[in-house]
Structure formats: C-alpha cells, structure tokens
VOMI-882009 format. One record per atom (N, C-alpha, C): residue in three letters; atom name; x negated, y, z. Coordinates in steps of 0.05 Angstrom, whole numbers, plus 5000, padded with zeros to 4 digits. Example, Ala and Ser with C-alpha at 12.3 -4.5 7.8 and 13.67 -1.06 7.14 Angstrom:
BEGIN
  vexpa  lumnu     X     Y     Z
    ALA      N  4736  4886  5156
    ALA     CA  4754  4910  5156
    ALA      C  4736  4934  5156
    SER      N  4743  4955  5142
    SER     CA  4727  4979  5143
    SER      C  4742  5001  5157
***
This chain:
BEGIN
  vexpa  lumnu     X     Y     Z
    UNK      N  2436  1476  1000
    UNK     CA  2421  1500  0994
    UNK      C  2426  1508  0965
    UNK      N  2431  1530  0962
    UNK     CA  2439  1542  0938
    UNK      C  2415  1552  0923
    UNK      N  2406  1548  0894
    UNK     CA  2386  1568  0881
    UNK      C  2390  1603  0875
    UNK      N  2371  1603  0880
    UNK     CA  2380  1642  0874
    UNK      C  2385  1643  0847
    UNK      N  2394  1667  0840
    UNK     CA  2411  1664  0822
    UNK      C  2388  1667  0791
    UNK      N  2362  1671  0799
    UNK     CA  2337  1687  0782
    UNK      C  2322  1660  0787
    UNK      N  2330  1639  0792
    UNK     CA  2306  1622  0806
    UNK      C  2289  1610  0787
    UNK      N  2286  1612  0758
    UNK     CA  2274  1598  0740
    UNK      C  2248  1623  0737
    UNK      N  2256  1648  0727
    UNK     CA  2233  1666  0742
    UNK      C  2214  1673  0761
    UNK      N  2226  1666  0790
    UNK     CA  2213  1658  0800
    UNK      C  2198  1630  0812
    UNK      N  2213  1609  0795
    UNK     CA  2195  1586  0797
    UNK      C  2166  1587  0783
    UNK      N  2173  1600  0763
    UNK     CA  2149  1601  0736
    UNK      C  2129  1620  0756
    UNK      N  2134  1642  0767
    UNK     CA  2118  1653  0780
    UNK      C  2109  1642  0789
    UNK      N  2114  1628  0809
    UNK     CA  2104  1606  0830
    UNK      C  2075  1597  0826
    UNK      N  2095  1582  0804
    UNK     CA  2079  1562  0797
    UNK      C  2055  1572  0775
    UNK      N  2055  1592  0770
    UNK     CA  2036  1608  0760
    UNK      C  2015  1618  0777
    UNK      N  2023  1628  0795
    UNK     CA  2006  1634  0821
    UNK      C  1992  1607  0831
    UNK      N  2003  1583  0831
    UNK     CA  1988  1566  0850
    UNK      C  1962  1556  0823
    UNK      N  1973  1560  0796
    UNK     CA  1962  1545  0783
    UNK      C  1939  1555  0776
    UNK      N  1937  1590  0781
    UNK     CA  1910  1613  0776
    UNK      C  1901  1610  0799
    UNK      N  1912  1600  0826
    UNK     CA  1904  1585  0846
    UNK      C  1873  1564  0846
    UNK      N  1888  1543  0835
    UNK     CA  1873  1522  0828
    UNK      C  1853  1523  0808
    UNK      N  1855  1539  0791
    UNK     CA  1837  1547  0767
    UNK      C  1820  1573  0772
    UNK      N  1822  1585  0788
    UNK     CA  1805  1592  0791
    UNK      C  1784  1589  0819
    UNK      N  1795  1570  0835
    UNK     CA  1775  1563  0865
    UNK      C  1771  1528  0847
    UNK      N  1778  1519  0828
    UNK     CA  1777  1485  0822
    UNK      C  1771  1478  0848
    UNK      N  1786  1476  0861
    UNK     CA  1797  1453  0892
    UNK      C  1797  1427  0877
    UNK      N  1787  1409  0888
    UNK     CA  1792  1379  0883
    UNK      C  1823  1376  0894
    UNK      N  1832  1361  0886
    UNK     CA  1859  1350  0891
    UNK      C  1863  1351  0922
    UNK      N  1838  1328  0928
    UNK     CA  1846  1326  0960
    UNK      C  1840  1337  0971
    UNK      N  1836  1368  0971
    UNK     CA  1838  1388  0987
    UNK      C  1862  1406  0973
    UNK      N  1885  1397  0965
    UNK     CA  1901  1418  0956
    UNK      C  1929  1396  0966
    UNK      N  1947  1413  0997
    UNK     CA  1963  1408  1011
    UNK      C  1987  1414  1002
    UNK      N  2008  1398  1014
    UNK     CA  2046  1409  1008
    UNK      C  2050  1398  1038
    UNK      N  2060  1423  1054
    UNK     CA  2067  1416  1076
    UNK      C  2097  1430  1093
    UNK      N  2120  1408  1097
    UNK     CA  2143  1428  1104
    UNK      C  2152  1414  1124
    UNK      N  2172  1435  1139
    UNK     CA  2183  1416  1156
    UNK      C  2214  1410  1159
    UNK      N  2222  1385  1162
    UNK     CA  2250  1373  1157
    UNK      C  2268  1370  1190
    UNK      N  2290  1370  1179
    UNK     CA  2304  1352  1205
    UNK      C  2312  1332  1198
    UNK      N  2312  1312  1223
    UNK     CA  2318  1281  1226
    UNK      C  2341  1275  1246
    UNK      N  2364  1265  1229
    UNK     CA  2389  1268  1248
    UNK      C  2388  1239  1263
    UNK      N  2390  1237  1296
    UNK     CA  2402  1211  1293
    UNK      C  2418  1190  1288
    UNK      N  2440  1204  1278
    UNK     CA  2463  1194  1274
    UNK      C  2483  1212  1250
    UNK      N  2475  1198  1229
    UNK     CA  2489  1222  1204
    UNK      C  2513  1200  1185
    UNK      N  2531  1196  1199
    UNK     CA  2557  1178  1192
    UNK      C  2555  1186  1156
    UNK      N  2570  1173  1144
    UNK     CA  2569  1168  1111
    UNK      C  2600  1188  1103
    UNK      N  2594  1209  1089
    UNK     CA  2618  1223  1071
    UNK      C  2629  1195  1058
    UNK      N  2616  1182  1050
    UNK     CA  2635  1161  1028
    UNK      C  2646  1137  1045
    UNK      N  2666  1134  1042
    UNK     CA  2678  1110  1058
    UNK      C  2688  1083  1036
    UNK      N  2688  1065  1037
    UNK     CA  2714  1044  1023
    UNK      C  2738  1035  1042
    UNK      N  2761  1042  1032
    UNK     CA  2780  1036  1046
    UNK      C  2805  1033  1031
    UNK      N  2826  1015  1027
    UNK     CA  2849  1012  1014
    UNK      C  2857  1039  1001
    UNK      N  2871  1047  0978
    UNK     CA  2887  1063  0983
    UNK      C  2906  1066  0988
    UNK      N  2913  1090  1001
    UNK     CA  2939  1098  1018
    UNK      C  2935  1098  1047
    UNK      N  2913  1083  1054
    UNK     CA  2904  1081  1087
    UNK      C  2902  1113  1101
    UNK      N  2927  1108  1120
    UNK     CA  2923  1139  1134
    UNK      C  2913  1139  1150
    UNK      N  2894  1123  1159
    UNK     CA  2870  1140  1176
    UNK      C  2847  1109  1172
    UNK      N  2817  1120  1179
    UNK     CA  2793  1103  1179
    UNK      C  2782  1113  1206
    UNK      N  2769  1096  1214
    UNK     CA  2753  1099  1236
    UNK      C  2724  1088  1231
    UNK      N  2713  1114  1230
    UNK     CA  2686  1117  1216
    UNK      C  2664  1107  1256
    UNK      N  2655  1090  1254
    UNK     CA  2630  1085  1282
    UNK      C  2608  1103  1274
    UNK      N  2606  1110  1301
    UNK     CA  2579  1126  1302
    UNK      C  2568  1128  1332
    UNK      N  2551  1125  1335
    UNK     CA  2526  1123  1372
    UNK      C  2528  1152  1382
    UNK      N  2541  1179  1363
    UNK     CA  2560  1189  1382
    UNK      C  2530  1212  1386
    UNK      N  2518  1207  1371
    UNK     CA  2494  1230  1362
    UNK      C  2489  1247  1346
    UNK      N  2510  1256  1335
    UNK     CA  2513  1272  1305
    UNK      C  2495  1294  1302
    UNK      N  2491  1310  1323
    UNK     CA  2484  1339  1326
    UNK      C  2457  1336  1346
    UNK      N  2447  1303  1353
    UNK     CA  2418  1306  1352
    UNK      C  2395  1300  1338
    UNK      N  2378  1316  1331
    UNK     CA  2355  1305  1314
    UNK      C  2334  1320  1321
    UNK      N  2314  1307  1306
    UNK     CA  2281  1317  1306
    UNK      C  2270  1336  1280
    UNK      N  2256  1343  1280
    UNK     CA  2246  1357  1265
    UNK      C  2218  1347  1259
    UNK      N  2216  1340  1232
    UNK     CA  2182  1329  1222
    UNK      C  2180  1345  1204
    UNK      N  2146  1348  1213
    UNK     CA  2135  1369  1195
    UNK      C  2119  1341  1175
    UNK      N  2117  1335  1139
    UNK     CA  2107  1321  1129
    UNK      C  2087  1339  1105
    UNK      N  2082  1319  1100
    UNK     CA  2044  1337  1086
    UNK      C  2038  1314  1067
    UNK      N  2034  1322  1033
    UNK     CA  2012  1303  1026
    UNK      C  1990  1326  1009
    UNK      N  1973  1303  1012
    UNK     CA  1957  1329  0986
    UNK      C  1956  1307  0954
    UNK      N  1948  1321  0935
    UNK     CA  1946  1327  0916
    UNK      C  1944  1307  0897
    UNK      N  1926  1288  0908
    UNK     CA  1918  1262  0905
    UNK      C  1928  1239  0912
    UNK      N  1956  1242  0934
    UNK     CA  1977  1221  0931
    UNK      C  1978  1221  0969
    UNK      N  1948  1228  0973
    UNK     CA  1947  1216  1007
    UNK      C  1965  1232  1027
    UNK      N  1983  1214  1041
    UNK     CA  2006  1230  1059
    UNK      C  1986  1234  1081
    UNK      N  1991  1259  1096
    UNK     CA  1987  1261  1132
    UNK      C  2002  1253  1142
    UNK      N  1989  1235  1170
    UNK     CA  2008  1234  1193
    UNK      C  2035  1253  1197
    UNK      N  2058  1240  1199
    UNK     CA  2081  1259  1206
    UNK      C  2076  1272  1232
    UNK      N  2078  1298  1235
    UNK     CA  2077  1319  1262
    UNK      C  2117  1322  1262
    UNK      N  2114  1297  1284
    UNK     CA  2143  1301  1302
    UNK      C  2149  1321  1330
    UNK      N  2171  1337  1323
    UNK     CA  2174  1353  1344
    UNK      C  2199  1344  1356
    UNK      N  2199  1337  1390
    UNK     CA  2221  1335  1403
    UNK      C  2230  1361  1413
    UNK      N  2265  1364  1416
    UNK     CA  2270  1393  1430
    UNK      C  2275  1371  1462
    UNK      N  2249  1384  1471
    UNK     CA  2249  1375  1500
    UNK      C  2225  1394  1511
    UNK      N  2224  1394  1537
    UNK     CA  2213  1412  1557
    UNK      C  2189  1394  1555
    UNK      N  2178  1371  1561
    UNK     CA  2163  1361  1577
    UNK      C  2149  1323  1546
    UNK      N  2138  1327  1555
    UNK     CA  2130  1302  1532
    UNK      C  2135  1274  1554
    UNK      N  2149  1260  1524
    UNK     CA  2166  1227  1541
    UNK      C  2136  1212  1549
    UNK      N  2138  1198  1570
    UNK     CA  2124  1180  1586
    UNK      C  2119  1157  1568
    UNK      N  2140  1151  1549
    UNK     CA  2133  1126  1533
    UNK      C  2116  1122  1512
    UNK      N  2101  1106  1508
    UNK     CA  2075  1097  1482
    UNK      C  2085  1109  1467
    UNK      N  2088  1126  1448
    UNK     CA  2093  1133  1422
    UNK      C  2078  1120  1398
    UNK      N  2088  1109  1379
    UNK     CA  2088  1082  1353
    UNK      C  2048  1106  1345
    UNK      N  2037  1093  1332
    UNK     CA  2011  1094  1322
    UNK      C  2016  1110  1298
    UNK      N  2001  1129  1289
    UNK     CA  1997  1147  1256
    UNK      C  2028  1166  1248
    UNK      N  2034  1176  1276
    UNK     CA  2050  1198  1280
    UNK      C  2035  1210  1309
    UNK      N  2042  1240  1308
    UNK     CA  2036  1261  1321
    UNK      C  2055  1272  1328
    UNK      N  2066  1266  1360
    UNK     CA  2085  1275  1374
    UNK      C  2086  1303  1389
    UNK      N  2106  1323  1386
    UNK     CA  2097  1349  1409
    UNK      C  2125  1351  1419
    UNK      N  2135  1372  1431
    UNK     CA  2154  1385  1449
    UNK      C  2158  1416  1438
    UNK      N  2183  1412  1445
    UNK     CA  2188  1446  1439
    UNK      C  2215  1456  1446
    UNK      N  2229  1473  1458
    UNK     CA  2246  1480  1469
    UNK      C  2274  1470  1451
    UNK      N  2274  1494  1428
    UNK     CA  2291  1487  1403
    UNK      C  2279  1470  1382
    UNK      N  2262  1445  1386
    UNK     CA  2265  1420  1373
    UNK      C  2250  1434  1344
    UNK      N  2243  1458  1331
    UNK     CA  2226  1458  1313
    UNK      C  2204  1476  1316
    UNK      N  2190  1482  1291
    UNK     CA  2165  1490  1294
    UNK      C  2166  1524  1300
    UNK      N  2139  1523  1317
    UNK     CA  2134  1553  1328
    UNK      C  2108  1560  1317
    UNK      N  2099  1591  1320
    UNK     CA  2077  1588  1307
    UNK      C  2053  1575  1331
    UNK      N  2055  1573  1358
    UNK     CA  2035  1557  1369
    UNK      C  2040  1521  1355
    UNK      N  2060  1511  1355
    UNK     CA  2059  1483  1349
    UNK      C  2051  1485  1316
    UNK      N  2052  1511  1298
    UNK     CA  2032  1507  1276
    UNK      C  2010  1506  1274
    UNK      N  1996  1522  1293
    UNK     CA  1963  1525  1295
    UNK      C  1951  1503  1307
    UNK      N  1973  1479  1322
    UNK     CA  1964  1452  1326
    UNK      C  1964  1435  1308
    UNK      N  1992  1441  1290
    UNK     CA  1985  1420  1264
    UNK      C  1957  1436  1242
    UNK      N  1954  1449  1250
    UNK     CA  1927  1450  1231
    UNK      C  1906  1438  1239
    UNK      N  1906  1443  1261
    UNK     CA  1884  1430  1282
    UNK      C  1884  1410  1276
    UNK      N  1907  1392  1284
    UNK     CA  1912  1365  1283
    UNK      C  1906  1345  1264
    UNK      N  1927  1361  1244
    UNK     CA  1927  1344  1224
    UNK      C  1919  1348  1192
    UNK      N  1919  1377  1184
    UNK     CA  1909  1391  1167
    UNK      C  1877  1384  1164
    UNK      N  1867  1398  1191
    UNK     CA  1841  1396  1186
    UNK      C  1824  1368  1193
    UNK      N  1840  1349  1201
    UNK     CA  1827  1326  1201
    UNK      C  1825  1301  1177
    UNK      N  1839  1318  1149
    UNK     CA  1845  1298  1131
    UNK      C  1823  1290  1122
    UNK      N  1813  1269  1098
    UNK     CA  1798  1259  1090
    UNK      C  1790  1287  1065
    UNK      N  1759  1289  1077
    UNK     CA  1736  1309  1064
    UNK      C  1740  1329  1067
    UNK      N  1753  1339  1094
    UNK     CA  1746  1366  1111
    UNK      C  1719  1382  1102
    UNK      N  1699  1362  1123
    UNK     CA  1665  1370  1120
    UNK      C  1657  1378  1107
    UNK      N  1657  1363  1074
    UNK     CA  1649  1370  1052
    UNK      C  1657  1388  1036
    UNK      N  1683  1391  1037
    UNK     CA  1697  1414  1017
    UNK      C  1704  1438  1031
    UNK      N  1691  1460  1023
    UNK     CA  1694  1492  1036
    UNK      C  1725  1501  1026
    UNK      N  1735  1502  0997
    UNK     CA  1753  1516  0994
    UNK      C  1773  1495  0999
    UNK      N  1802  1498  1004
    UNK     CA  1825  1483  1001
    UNK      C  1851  1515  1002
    UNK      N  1872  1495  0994
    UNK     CA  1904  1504  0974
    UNK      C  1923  1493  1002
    UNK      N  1935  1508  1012
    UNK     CA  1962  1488  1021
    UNK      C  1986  1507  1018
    UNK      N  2007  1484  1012
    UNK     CA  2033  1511  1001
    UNK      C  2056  1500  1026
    UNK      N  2065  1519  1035
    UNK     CA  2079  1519  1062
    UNK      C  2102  1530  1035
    UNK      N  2124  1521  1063
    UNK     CA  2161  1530  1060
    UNK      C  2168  1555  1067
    UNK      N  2173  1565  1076
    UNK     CA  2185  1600  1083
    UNK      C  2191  1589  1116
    UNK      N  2176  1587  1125
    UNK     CA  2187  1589  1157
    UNK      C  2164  1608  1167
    UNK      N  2186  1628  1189
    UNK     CA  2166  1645  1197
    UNK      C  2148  1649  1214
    UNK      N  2147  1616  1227
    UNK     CA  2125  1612  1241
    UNK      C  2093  1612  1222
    UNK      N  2099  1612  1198
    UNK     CA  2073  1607  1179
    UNK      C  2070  1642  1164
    UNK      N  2086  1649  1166
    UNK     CA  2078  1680  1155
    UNK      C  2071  1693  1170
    UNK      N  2061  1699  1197
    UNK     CA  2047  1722  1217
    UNK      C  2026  1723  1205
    UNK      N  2018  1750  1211
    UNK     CA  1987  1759  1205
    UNK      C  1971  1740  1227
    UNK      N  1982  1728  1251
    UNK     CA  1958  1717  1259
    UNK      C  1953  1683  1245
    UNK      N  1975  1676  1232
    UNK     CA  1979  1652  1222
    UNK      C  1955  1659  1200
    UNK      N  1960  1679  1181
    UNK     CA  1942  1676  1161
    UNK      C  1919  1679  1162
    UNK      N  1907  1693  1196
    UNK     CA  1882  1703  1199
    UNK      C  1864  1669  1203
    UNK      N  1884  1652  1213
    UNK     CA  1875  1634  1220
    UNK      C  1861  1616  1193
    UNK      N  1890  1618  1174
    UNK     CA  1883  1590  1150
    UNK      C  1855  1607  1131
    UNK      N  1857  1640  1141
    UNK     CA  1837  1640  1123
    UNK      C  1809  1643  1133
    UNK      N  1810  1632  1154
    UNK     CA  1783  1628  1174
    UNK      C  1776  1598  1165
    UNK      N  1792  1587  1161
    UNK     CA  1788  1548  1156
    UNK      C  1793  1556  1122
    UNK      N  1786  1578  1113
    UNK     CA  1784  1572  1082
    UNK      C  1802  1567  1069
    UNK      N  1824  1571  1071
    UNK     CA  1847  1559  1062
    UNK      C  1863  1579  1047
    UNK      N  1871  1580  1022
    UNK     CA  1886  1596  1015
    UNK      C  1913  1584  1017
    UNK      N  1931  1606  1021
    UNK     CA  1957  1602  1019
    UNK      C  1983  1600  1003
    UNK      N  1998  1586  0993
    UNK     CA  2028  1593  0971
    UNK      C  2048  1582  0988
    UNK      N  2063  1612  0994
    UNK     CA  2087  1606  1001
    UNK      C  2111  1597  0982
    UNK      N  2123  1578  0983
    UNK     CA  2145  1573  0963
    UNK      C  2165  1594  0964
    UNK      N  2171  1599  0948
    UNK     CA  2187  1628  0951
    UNK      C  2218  1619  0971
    UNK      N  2231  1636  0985
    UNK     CA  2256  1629  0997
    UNK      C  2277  1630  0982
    UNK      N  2290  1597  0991
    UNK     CA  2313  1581  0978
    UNK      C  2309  1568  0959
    UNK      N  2276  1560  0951
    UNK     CA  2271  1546  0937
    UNK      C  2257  1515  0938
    UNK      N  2257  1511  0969
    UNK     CA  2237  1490  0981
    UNK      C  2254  1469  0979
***
C-alpha cells in the first residue's frame, strides 16, 4: 500500500480530529476502540530463499494454499485490552467442528466483512467489552471499508453512543 502523496496533512488532521474527539467527550481509555479487518493467508511461501549461488532453479514447498485465507476483524481499546478476534470464513454454511475458545467465528460468501456481519461484530464483540454498562460515551476508529460507512451503519454506532473516526483511505 502506497501513502498518498499529502499523507502527513492528512495524518495531522486525523489525528487532530480523534484527539478534539477525546478531549472533548474525556472517554476513559477503555471505552476508546481501534478496530480493522485483515487477511490471513494459509499458505504464504517466503520471497527470501537461501540457496548456493548460481543455482538455477529452487523448489520452494508449499500445502498448495496460496490464494486461500480468512479474514479477521481485530480490536483493542485504548488501555491495552484486545477483543476476541471476529473470524470470517468464505463459506456458505458454518463448519460442524468445535471452534478453539476466545475467537468468534462467522460465514460469508466472499470470505470478508459485510455490513450485516458488522452489526454482529458490534453486537458481539464491541458491545460486550469490559464497562459497556457503565460508560455512556465511547470512540471507535474503523479502516475505510464500506461496509462501516452506510448511513445505516452510523445510525446504528450512534444509537450505542459511539462516535466514529474513520482512518482516512490508504492510510490504515
């Protein structure tokens, strides 16, 4: 990913915005979120090799998975504490098998986030962090995906109190 070509301007903005943000709602830490979502390859062979020189050819192993992966959405807030990772499979149907404990598994056609599988991770995992109850205002700063910019996305976070900072695009 490349920086725009102005990106120090708009970092300062940013970060100006989240910080008149915070200064003026004083959110406690642990209600002030960073939440994005990644891909997870299963099989991502190594650019760097060691091999003699002059060797005309290497035979790099690999399980022959290059071009499949997952997509995790990760979250901490402010105060250090991570959320549960919200894993998305690109599958139709959710696997039959136990899934490991303090991850949150879903389904989805194309393997990342939609805006229905966002309004679950709020559900899920947003609004179940430690001191929901007690604290009215909270901060969370999302990535540029456009499952989080609909007007119904925002009608939502700002029903649960939540103000929003988008990281500006090509800067996440």
């Amino acid at each position: 990913q490349h920086l725009p070509s102005n990106f120090t301007k708009i970092f300062i903005a940013f970060q100006q915005y989240v910080i008149g943000l915070h200064k003026g709602h004083d959110y406690l830490l642990s209600q002030m979120g960073n939440a994005d979502e990644t891909p997870v390859s299963f099989d991502e062979p190594s650019s760097n090799i060691i091999e003699e020189i002059g060797t005309k050819s290497v035979i790099i192993k690999t399980l022959g998975n290059e071009k499949m992966c997952i997509t995790v959405m990760l979250a901490a807030l402010a105060d250090g504490i991570k959320l549960p990772p919200y894993v998305i499979l690109k599958r139709k149907t959710m696997l039959q098998d136990q899934m490991p404990t303090g991850i949150i598994v879903r389904c989805q056609n194309q393997g990342w986030m939609s805006t229905d599988l966002m309004k679950d991770w709020l559900n899920i995992v947003w609004n179940r962090r430690p001191g929901v109850p007690v604290c009215k205002r909270r901060m969370l700063v999302l990535g540029t995906v456009k499952g989080y910019l609909t007007p119904a996305m925002k009608n939502i976070l700002e029903e649960m109190n939540a103000a929003i900072a988008v990281v500006p695009g090509g800067m996440s």
